[in-house]
N, C-alpha and C positions, 0 to 999 in steps of 0.2 A: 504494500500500500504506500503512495505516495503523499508525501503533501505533509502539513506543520502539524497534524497530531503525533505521528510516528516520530517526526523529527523533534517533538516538544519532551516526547515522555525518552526520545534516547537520551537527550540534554541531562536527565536526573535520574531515567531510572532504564537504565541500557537494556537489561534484559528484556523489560516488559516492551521495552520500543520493540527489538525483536521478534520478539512476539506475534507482537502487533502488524507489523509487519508479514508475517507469514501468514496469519489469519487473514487479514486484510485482501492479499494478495489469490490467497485461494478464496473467498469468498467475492471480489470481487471478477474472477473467472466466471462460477455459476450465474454469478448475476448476469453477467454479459450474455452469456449464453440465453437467458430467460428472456433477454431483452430483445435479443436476437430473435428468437422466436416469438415474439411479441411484436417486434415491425414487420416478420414475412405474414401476420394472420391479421394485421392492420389494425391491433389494437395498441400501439405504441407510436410516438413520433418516428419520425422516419427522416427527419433534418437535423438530427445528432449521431455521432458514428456511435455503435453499444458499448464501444467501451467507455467513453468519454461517459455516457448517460450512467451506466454504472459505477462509475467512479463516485460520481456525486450520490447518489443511491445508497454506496457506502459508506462514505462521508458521512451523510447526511443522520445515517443509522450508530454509526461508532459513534461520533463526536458529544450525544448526551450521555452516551455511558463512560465518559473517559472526564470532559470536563463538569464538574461539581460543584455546586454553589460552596 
């Protein structure tokens, strides 16, 4: 997984960025996949490439479970 969650939590806590990182990275695979097969059966946008949509997808989904009031 890319992007300033992974990179925040290597900053202080390396292992879990790791982690994160490989979760991140196999999960935002399937998602791709799902999304993929959701713009060939036209219930998804079709003007974003799946991984990109995916990305933020997962983003979107990590980022309340990591950062905490």
């Amino acid at each position: 997984m890319k992007g300033p969650l992974p990179a925040e939590l290597r900053d202080s806590h390396e292992e879990l960025g790791r982690n994160l990182d490989e979760f991140g990275e196999t999960l935002e695979a399937l998602v791709t996949d799902v999304v993929r097969d959701g713009q060939r059966n036209g219930e998804f946008r079709t003007d974003r490439c799946p991984v990109d949509l995916a990305a933020v997808l997962v983003s979107g989904f990590l980022a309340p479970l990591i950062y905490t009031p």
